[in-house]
N, C-alpha and C positions, 0 to 999 in steps of 0.2 A: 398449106403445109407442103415442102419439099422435101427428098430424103427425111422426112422428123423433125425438120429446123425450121420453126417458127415463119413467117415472111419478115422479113423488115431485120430479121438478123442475119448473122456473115454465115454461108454455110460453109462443111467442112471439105466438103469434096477436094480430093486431090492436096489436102491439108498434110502434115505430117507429125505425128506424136509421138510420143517415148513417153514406155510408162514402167519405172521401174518396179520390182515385186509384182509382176506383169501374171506369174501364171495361177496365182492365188488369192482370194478374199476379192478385197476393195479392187487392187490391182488388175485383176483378171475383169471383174463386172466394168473398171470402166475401159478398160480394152475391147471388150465386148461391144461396150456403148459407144464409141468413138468409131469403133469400124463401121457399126449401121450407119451412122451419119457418113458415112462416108471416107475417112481420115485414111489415110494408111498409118499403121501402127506397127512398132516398134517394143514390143515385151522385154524387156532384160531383167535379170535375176541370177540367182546362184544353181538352180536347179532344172533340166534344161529337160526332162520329162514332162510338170507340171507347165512349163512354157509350150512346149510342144504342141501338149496336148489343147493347151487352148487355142494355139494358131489355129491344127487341124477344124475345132469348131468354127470361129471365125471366117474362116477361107469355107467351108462347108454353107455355110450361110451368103457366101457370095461376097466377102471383104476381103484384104489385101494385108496380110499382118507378118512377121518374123518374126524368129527369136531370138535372141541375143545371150549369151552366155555372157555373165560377170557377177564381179562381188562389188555394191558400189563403194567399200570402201578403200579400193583397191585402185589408187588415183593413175597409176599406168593403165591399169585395164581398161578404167574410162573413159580416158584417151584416145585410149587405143580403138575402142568399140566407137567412140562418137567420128573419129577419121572415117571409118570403114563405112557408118552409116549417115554422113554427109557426102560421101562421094558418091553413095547409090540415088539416097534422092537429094539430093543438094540444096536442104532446106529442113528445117524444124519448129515448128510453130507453135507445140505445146509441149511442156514435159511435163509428167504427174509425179513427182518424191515421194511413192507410196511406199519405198521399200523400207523396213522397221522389224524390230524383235524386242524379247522381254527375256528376262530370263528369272525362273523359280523363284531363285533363293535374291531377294531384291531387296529386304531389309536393309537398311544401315549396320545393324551387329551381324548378319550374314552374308554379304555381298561380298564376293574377291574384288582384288585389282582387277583380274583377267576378265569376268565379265563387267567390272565396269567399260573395260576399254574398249569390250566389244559391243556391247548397246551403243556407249557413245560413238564408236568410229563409224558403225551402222547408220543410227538413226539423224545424227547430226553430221558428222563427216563425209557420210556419202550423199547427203542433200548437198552441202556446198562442192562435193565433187561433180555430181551432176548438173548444179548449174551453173559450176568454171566451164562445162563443156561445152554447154547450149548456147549461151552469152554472145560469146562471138558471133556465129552465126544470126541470132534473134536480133544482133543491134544493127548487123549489113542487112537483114531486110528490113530491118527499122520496123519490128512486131513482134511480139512473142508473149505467152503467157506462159507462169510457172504455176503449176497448184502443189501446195506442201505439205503436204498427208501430215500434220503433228497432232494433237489431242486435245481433249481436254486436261490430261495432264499438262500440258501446255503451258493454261492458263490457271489452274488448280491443282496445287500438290497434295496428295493424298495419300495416306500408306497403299492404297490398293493396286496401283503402278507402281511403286516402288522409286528409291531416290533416284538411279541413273537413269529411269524410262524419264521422269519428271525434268529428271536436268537436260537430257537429251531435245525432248521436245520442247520446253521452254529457250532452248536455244535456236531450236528450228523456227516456232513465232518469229524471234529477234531477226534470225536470217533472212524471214519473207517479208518483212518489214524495212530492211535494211534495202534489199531491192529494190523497192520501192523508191525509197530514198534517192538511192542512186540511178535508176535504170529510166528514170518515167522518160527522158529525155530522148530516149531512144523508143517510146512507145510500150514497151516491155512493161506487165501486168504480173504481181505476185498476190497469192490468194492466202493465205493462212486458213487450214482448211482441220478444223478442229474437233472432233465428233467423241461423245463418249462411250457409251458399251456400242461395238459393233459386234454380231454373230460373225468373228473369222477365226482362222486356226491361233489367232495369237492369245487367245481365251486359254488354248490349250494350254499354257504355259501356266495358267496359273496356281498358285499354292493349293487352293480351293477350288476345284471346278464349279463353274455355273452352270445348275440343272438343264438339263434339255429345256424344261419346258419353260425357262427363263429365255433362255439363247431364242426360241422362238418367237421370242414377243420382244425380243431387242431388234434395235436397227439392222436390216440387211444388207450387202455387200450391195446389192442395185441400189437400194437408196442412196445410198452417197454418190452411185454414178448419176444417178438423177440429174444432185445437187451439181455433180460436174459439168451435166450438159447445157446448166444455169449460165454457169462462168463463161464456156467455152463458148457459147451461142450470143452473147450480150456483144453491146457495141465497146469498139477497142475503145473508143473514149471514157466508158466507164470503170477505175477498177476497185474491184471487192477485195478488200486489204482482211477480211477474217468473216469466217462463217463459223460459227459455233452450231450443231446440231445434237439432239441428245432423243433416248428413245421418250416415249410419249409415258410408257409403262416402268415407270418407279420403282422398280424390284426391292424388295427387303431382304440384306447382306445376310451371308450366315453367320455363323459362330467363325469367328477369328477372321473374318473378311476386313470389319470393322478396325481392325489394326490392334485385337486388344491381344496379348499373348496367348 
């Protein structure tokens, strides 16, 4: 074992990642995980305390990390922020699409326009902005990997995500699939990376909270970096087109979880 990284796979030393929803949940735990191995990392988000503050742990530990301020559905911002940080390290090797939101009232007879438009331009539109940006760059070094934070909503529509989180991520699937499609030529790897109850703030949003002592026995925010350090550490000739992961502990919904009024 080297920095963490297996023998016989690519380590990440001197690597570079972008990990959008960088200072929270999933986000931050594989920020976390990426700098052990080595990577220099790249956190962007809308919230630039919560980013901050995981640099300072990162860098405290002995890694290499920044923060980035943006909104990714903000397709100038992304832009703008991916110019700024191809010129500093002039190279990007991995981006993780973690950034995503839910909002309350997610039913069909109470969803607005305005938060349909904002899940969707979040969770969908700023994955495809995020990886108009990286693209370029991944195909001149002729390598890159995308991992697509989308769900199990994803691949299963269920009241308990609600319609836009469902359509959202089910379009993200299609997008990392589509990569696929198109990008292998260039060696460029997309993951569809689909997990169901995870313990992170996006729980918070929901109609019904899930008891503490549920949220503790569901999947946690390292687990899923785990699962990343899977992807990123494998040889580029292999690519994982969709990882479905789900907690081991089977929860029983509450009253009105179920979808019933």
């Amino acid at each position: 074992m080297a920095n963490g990284v297996p023998e016989g796979n690519p380590a990440l030393r001197d690597k570079v990642v972008w990990v959008t929803g960088g200072g929270t949940g999933i986000g931050r735990a594989a920020s976390e995980m990426f700098a052990q191995l080595g990577a220099r990392v790249a956190l962007l988000g809308r919230r630039m305390e919560p980013l901050e503050r995981a640099v300072r742990l990162i860098e405290a530990a002995g890694g290499e990390a920044k923060a980035v301020q943006l909104d990714v559905a903000d397709r100038a911002q992304v832009q703008q922020a991916a110019q700024a940080l191809l010129a500093e390290w002039r190279r990007v090797d991995i981006l993780v699409n973690n950034a995503g939101l839910n909002v309350a009232k997610r039913r069909l007879h109470e969803i607005s326009g305005a938060d349909w438009d904002r899940v969707v331009e979040v969770n969908l539109t700023g994955a495809f902005n995020m990886a108009m940006a990286v693209l370029p760059a991944m195909r001149a070094q002729r390598d890159g990997l995308i991992i697509n934070v989308a769900s199990l909503a994803g691949k299963q529509v269920g009241v308990l995500s609600g319609t836009a989180y469902a359509a959202s991520k089910h379009g993200m699937v299609a997008l990392s699939h589509s990569i696929n499609l198109e990008e292998w030529r260039h060696n460029i790897r997309s993951t569809s990376f689909c997990p169901a109850e995870v313990n992170t703030e996006i729980l918070d949003k929901r109609p019904i909270p899930v008891p503490e002592a549920d949220r503790a026995r569901l999947m946690q925010p390292e687990d899923l970096a785990f699962a990343m350090r899977m992807l990123a550490t494998m040889p580029a000739r292999t690519c994982v087109t969709e990882i479905i992961l789900a907690p081991t502990y089977k929860r029983t919904l509450q009253p009105g979880e179920s979808g019933a009024a």
